[in-house]
TORKE-41015 format. One line per 8 residues: their letters; for each residue x, y, z of N, C-alpha, C. Coordinates in steps of 0.05 Angstrom, whole numbers, plus 5000, padded with zeros to 4 digits. Layout:
BEGIN
A) X,Y,Z,X,Y,Z,X,Y,Z  ...
// end
This chain:
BEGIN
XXXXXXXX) 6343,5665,0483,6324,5670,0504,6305,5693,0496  6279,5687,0498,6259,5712,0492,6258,5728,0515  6252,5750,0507,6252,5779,0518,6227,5783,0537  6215,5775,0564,6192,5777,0570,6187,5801,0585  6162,5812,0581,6145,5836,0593,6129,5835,0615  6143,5843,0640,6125,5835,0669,6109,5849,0668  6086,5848,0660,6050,5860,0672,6049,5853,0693  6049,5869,0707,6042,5861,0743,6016,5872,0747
XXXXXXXX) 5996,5857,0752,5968,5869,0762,5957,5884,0788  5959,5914,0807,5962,5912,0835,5925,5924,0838  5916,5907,0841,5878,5913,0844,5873,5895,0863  5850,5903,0881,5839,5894,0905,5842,5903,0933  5833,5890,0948,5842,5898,0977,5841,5888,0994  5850,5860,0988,5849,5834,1002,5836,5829,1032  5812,5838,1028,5792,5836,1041,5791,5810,1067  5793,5787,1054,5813,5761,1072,5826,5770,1095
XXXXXXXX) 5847,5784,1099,5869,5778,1103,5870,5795,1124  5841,5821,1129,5836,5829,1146,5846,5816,1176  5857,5839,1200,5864,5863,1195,5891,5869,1178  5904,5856,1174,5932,5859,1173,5925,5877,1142  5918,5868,1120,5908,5887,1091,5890,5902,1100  5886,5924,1091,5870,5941,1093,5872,5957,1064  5849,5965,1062,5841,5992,1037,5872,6009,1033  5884,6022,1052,5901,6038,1046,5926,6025,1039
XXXXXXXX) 5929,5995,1049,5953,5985,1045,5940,5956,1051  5934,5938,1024,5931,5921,1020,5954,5891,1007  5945,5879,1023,5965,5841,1019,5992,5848,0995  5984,5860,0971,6013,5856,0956,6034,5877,0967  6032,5889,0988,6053,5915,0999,6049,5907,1022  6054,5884,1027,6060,5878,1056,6073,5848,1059  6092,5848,1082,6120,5821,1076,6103,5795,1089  6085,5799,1076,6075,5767,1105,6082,5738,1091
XXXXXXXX) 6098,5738,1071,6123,5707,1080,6140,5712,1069  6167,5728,1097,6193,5726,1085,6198,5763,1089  6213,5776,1085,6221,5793,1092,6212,5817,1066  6213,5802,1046,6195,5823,1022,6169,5817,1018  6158,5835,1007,6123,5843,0999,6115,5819,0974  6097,5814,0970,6090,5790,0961,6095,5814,0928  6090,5836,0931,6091,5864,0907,6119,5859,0900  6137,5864,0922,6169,5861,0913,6181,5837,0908
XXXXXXXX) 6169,5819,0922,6174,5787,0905,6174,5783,0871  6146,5798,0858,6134,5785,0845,6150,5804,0825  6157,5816,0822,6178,5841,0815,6206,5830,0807  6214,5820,0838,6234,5814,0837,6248,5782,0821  6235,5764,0822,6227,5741,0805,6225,5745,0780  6222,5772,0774,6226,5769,0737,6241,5790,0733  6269,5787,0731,6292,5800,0740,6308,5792,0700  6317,5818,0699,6343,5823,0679,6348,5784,0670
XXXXXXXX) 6358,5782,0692,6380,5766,0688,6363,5731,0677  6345,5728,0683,6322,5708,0672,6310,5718,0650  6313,5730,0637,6303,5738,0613,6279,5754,0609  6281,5778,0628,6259,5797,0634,6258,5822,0623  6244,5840,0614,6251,5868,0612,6238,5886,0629  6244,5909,0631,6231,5921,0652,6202,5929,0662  6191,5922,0684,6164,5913,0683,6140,5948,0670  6119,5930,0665,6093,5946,0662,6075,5945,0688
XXXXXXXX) 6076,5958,0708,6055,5960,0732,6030,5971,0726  6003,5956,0725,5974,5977,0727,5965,5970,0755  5952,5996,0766,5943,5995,0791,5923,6028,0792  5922,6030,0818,5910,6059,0822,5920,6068,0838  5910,6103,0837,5917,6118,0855,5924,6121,0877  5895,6096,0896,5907,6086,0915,5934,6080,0925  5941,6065,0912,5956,6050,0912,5995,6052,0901  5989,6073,0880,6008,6092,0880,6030,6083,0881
XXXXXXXX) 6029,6106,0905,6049,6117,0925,6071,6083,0940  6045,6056,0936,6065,6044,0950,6077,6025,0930  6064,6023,0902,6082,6012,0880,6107,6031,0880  6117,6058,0870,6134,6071,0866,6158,6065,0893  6143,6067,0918,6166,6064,0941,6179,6032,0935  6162,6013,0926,6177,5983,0930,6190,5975,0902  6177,5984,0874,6196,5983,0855,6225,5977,0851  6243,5964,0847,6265,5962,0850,6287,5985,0835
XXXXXXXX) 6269,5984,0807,6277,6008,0797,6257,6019,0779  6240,6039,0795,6220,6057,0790,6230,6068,0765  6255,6083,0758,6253,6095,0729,6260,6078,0708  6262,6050,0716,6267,6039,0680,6230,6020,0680  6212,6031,0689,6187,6022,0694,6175,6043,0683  6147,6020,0680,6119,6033,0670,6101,6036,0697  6086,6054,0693,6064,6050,0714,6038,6064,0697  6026,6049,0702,5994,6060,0695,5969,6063,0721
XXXXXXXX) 5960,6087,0711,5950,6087,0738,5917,6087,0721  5903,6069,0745,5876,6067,0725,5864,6088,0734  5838,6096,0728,5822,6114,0738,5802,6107,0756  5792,6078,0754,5777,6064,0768,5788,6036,0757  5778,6010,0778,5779,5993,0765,5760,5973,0758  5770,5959,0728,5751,5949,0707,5759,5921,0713  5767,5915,0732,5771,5888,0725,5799,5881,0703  5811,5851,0698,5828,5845,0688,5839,5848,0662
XXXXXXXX) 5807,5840,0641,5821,5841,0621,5824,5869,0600  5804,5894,0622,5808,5918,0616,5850,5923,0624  5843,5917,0644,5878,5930,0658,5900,5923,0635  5898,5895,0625,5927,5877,0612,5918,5891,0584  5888,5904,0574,5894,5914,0552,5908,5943,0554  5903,5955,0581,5914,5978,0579,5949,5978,0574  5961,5959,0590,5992,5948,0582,5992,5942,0553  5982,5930,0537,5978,5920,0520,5985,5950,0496
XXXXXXXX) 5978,5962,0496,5972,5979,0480,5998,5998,0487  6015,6000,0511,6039,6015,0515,6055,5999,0500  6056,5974,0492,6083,5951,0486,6077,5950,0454  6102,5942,0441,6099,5929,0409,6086,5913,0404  6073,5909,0390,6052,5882,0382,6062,5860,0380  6086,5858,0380,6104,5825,0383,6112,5831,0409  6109,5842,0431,6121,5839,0461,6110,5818,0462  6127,5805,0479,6104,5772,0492,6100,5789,0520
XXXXXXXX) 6079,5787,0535,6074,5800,0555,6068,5772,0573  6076,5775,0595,6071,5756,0626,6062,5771,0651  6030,5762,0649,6010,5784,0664,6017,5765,0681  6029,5787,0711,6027,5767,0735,6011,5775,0761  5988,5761,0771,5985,5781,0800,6004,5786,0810  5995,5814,0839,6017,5823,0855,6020,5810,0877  5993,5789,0885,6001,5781,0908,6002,5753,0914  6012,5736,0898,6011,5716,0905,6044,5705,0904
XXXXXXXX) 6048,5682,0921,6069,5674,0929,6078,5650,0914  6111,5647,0912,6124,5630,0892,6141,5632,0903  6141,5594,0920,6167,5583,0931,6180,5577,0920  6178,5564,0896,6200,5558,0872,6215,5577,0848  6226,5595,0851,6221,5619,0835,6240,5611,0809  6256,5587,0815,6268,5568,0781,6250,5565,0764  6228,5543,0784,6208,5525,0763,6187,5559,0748  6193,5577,0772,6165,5598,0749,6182,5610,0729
XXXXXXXX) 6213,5619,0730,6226,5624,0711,6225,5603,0690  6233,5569,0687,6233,5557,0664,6204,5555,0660  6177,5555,0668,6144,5557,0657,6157,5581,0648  6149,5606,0657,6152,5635,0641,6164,5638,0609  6191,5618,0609,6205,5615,0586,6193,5601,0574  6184,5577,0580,6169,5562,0553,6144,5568,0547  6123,5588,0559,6100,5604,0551,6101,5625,0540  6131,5629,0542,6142,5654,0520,6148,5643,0481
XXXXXXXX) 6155,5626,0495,6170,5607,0463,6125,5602,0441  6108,5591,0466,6089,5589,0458,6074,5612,0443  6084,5639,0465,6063,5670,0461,6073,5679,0428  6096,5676,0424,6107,5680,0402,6104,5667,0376  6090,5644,0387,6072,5631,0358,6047,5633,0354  6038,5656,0378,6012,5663,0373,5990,5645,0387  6003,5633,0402,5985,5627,0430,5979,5643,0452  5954,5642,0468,5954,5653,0488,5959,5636,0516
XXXXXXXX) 5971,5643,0529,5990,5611,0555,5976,5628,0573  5966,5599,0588,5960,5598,0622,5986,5589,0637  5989,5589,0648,5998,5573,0675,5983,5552,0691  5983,5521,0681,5971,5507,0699,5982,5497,0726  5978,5505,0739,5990,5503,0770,5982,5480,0786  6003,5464,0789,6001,5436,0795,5981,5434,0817  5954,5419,0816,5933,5415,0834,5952,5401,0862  5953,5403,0883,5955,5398,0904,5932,5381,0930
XXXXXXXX) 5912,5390,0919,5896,5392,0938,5869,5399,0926  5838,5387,0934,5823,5389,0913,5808,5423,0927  5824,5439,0919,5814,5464,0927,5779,5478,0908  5755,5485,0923,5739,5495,0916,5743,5523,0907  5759,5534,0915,5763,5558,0908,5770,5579,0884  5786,5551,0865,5802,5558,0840,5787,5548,0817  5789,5562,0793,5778,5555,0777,5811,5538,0757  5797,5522,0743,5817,5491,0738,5824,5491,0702
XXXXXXXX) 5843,5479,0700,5846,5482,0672,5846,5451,0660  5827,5440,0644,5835,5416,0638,5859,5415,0608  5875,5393,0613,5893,5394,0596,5881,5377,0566  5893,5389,0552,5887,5380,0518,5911,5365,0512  5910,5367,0479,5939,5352,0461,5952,5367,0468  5978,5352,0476,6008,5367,0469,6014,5384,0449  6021,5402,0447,6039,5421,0433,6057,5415,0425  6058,5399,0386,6088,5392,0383,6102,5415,0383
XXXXXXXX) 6135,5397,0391,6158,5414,0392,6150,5439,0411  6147,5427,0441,6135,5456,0464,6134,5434,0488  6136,5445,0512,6121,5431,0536,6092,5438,0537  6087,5448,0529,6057,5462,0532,6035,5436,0520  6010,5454,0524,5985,5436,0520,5967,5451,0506  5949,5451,0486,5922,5462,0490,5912,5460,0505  5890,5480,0513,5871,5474,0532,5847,5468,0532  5834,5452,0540,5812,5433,0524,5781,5438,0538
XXXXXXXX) 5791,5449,0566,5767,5460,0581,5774,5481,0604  5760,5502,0613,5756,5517,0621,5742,5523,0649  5749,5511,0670,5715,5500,0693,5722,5523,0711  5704,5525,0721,5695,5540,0733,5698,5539,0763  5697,5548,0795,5703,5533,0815,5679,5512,0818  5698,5500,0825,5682,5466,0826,5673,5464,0854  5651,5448,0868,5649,5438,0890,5666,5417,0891  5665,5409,0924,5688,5391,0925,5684,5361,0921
XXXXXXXX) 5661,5347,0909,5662,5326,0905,5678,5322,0867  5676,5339,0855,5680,5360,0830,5707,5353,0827  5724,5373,0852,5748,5377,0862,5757,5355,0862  5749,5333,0878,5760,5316,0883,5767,5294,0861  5742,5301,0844,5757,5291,0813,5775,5298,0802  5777,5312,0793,5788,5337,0778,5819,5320,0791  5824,5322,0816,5851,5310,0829,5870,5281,0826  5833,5267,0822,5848,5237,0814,5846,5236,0787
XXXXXXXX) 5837,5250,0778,5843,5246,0742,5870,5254,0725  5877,5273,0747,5904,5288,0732,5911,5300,0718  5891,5308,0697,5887,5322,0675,5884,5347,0677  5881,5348,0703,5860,5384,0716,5890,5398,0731  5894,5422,0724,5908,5442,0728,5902,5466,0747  5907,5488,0763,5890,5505,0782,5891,5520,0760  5877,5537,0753,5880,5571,0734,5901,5590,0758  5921,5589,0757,5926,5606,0780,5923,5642,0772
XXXXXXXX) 5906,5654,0740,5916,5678,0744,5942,5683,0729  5963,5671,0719,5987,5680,0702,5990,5671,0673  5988,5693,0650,5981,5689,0628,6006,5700,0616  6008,5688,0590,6037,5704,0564,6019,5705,0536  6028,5721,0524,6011,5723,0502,6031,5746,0492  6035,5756,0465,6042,5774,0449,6023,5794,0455  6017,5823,0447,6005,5844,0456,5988,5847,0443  6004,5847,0408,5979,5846,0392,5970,5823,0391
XXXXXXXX) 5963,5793,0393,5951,5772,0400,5934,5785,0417  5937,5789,0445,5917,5796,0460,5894,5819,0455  5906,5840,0440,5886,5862,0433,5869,5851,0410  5879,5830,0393,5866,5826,0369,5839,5804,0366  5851,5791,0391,5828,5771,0409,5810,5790,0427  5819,5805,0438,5793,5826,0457,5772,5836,0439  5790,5850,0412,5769,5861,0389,5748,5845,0384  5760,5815,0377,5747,5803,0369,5721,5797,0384
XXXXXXXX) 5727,5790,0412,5705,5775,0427,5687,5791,0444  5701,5816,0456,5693,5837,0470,5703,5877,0454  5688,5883,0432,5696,5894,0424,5687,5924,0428  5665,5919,0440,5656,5954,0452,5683,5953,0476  5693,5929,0493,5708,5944,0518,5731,5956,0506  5740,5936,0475,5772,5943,0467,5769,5972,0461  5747,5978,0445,5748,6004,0438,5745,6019,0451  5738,6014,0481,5746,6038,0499,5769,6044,0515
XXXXXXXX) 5780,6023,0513,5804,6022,0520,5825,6040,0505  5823,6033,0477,5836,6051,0460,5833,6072,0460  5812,6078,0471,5797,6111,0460,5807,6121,0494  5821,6109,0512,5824,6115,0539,5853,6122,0538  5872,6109,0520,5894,6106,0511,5899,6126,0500  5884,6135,0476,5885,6152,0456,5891,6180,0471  5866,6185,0485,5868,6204,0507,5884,6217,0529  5892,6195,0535,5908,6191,0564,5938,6211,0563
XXXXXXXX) 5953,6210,0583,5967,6231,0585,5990,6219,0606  6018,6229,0594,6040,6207,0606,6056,6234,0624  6053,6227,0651,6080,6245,0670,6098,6224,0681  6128,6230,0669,6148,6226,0675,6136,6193,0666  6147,6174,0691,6142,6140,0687,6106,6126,0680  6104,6153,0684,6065,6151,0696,6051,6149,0672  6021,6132,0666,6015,6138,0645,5986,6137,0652  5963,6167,0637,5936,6163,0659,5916,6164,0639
XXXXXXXX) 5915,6137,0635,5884,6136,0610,5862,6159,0616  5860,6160,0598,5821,6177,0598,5806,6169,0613  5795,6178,0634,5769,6186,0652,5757,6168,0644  5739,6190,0627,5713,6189,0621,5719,6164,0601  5734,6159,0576,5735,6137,0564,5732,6112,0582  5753,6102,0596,5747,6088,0618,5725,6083,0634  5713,6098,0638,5680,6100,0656,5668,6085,0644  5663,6081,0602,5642,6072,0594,5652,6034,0594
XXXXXXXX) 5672,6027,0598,5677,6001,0597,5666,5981,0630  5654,5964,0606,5645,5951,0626,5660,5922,0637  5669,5921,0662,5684,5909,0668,5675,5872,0669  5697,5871,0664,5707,5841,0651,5728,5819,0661  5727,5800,0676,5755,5794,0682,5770,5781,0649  5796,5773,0645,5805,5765,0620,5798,5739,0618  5796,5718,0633,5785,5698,0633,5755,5691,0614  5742,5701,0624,5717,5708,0608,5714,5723,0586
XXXXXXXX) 5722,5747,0585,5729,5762,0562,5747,5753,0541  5763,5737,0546,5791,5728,0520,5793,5697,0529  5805,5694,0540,5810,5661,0550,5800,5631,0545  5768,5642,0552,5751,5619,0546,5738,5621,0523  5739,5647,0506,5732,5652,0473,5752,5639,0458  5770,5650,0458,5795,5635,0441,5795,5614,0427  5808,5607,0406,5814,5579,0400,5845,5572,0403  5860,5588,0413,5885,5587,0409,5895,5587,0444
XXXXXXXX) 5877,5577,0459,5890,5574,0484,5905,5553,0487  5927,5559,0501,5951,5535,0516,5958,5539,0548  5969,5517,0556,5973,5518,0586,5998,5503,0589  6018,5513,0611,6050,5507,0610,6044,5490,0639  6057,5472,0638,6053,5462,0673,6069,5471,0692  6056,5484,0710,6083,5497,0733,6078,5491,0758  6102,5470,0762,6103,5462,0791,6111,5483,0808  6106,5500,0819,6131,5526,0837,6122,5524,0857
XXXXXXXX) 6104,5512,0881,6104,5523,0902,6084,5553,0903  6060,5539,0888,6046,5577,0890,6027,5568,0900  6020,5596,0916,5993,5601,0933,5991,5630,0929  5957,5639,0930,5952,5656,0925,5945,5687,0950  5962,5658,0972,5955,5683,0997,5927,5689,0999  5899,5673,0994,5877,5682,0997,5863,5689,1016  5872,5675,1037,5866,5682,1073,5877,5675,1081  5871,5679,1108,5901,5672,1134,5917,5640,1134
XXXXXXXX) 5887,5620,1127,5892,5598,1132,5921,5578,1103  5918,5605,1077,5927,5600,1060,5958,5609,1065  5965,5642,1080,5977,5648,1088,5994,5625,1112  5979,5618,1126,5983,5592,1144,6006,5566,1129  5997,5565,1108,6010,5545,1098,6032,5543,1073  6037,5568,1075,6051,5584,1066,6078,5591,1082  6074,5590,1109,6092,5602,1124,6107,5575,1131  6130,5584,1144,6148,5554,1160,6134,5542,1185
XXXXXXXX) 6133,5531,1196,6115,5512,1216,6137,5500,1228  6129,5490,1258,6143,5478,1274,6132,5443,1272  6136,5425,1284,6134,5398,1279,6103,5396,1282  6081,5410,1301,6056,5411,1307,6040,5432,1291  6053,5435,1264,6039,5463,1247,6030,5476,1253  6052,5489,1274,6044,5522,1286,6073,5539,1271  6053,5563,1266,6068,5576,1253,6067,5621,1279  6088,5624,1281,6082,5651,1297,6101,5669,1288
XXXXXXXX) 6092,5693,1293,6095,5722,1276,6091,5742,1305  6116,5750,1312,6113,5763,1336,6114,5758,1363  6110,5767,1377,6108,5767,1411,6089,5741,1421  6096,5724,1425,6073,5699,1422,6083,5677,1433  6062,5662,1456,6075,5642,1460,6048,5616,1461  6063,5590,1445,6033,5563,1441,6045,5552,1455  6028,5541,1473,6036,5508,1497,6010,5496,1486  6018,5464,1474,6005,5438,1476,5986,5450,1453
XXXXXXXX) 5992,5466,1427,5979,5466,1407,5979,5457,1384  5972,5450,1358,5969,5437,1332,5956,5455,1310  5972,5463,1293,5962,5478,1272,5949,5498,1286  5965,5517,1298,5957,5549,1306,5984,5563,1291  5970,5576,1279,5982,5606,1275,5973,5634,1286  5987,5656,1298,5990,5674,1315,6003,5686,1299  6002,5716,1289,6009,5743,1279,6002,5762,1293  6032,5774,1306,6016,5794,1325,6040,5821,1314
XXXXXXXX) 6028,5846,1312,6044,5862,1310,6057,5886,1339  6048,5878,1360,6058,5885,1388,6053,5863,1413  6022,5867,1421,6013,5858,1446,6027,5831,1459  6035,5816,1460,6041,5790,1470,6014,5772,1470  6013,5754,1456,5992,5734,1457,6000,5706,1461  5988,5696,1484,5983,5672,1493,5963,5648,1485  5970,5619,1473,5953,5604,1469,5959,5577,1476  5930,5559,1486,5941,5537,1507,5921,5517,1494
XXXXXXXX) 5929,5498,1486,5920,5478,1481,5898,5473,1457  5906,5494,1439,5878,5505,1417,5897,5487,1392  5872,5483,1373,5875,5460,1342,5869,5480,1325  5867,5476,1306,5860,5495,1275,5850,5516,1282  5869,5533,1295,5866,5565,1305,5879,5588,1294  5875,5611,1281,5888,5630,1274,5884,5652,1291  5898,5675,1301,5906,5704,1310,5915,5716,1308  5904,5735,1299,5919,5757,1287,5918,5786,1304
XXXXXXXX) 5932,5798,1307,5931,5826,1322,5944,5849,1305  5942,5866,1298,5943,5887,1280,5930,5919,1280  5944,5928,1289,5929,5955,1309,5916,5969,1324  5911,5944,1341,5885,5946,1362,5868,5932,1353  5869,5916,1328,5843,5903,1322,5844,5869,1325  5831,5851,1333,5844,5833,1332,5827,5811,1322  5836,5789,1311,5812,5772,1289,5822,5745,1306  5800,5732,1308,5800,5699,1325,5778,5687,1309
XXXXXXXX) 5797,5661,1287,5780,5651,1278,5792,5616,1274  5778,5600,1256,5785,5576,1264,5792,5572,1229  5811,5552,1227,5822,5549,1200,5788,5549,1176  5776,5530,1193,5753,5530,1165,5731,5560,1167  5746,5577,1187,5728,5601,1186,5736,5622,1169  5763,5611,1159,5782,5638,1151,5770,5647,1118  5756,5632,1105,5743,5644,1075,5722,5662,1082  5717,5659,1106,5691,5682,1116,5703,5712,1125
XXXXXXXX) 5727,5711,1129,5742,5739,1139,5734,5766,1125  5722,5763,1098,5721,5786,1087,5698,5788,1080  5678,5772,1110,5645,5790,1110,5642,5812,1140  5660,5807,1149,5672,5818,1173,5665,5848,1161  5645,5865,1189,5641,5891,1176,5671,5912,1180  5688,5896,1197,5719,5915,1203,5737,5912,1176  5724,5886,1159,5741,5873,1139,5736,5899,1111  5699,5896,1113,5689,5916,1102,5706,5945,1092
XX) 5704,5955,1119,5701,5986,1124,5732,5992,1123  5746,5969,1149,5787,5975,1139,5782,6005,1151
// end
């Protein structure tokens, strides 16, 4: 069994998901399916005992204070704290450069959800077996549904002796007539966001394709300064990189990309309505969180963190209540939540 390296990514401020995320305490440090943080899930799923080593966390300052409290075990961890953030494929080089050049690393977001947490352990293992031959592995995440939202992976030749695939194209989010291909063809995968690669693989591909950011990265590294678990790149090095997600920067340069198929049950928690379907449901896909009562409803979900809320006879409805603030919107309204100036400001 190979040795894998959790990169956990904690950036953003899930703007969506408004009120419940906010700036100070955003979507991956908070339990909204299931009793742990989508942060301590994602943590917890790549455990010792599946063939894990102890994770690499990058995040910020912000944010801190609530990686260290949910950690399971803060001192056999890394944490990096950025100085600002650059986007993705600045962050996984910053991990990158703490680990041996043969680590296989498995960059995972912090907030997205995994009902199947077998099927992402056996993907994780066989994109490890791949990283190690000097591939860089996606995760193609079984299409469900012709979602506009995701960008898609089309599948290539098999990988002898591997479950894996090359990856043969790269798309971009699709409209949904697009989407709707992409679904009956079968070939199309979601990008969900979770990559394995060796460390030096990944730094030696960044040089290659994006090589003013690598070298600031290094030169941020070089700099940087370690307290206790903590490790705090250079400032000013960091300042001059210009941010990049890894996708674009490494991914779609490459010639050495592959993709593992992973059925698990993932969602990315992107808004409520995603959150919605995510959660357990009653026979009329209402799903409630709190003090709440539906008569004669269909696909309402209700999240309330005190007040008592009442709803009567409402269809593709979401509510949320969350410190006085309260959001009423309708399932196809919920990708708009984070133009909301309360979504804004938090």
């Amino acid at each position: 069994m190979n040795t894998i390296i959790p990169v956990v990514l904690c950036g953003g401020s899930g703007t969506r998901l408004w009120p419940r995320s906010r700036k100070a305490k955003p979507k991956p440090f908070l339990p909204l399916v299931g009793d742990t943080t989508l942060f301590e899930a994602t943590v917890l799923r790549c455990s010792r005992e599946a063939g894990f080593g102890p994770p690499v966390v990058v995040t910020g300052a912000l944010h801190l204070e609530h990686v260290e409290a949910q950690l399971p075990d803060p001192a056999a961890s890394r944490v990096i704290v950025e100085p600002e953030g650059k986007n993705t494929a600045a962050a996984i080089a910053l991990a990158a450069l703490q680990l041996p050049s043969d680590a296989v690393m498995l960059v995972c977001p912090s907030d997205h959800h995994i009902g199947d947490v077998a099927a992402f352990q056996a993907a994780a293992q066989e994109a490890a077996k791949l990283a190690a031959k000097g591939w860089l592995v996606s995760f193609g995440i079984a299409a469900t549904a012709p979602e506009t939202g995701f960008g898609y992976l089309k599948r290539g030749a098999p990988i002898p002796e591997s479950g894996g695939f090359a990856v043969a194209q790269f798309v971009e989010k699709p409209d949904l007539e697009r989407a709707l291909g992409f679904l009956a063809d079968g070939s199309y995968a979601w990008n969900g966001g979770i990559f394995a690669f060796r460390a030096g693989t990944f730094l030696d591909e960044l040089a290659a394709h994006r090589p003013a950011l690598a070298a600031a990265v290094r030169d941020a590294v070089a700099h940087g300064q370690s307290e206790g678990t903590r490790f705090y790149p250079d400032a000013a090095a960091f300042a001059r990189i210009e941010g990049e997600s890894v996708d674009y920067a490494v991914m779609e340069n490459t010639a050495h990309a592959a993709m593992v198929p992973a059925a698990m049950a993932w969602s990315d928690i992107g808004n409520w309505q995603a959150l919605h379907e995510a959660l357990d449901q009653d026979e009329d896909g209402n799903a409630v969180r709190g003090p709440a009562e539906i008569v004669g409803c269909t696909n309402v979900m209700v999240d309330t963190d005190g007040p008592h809320v009442s709803v009567i006879g409402a269809s593709d409805l979401i509510v949320v209540v969350d410190k006085g603030d309260v959001l009423v919107c309708t399932t196809a309204g919920a990708q708009r939540v984070g133009k909301l100036a309360g979504a804004a400001n938090q």
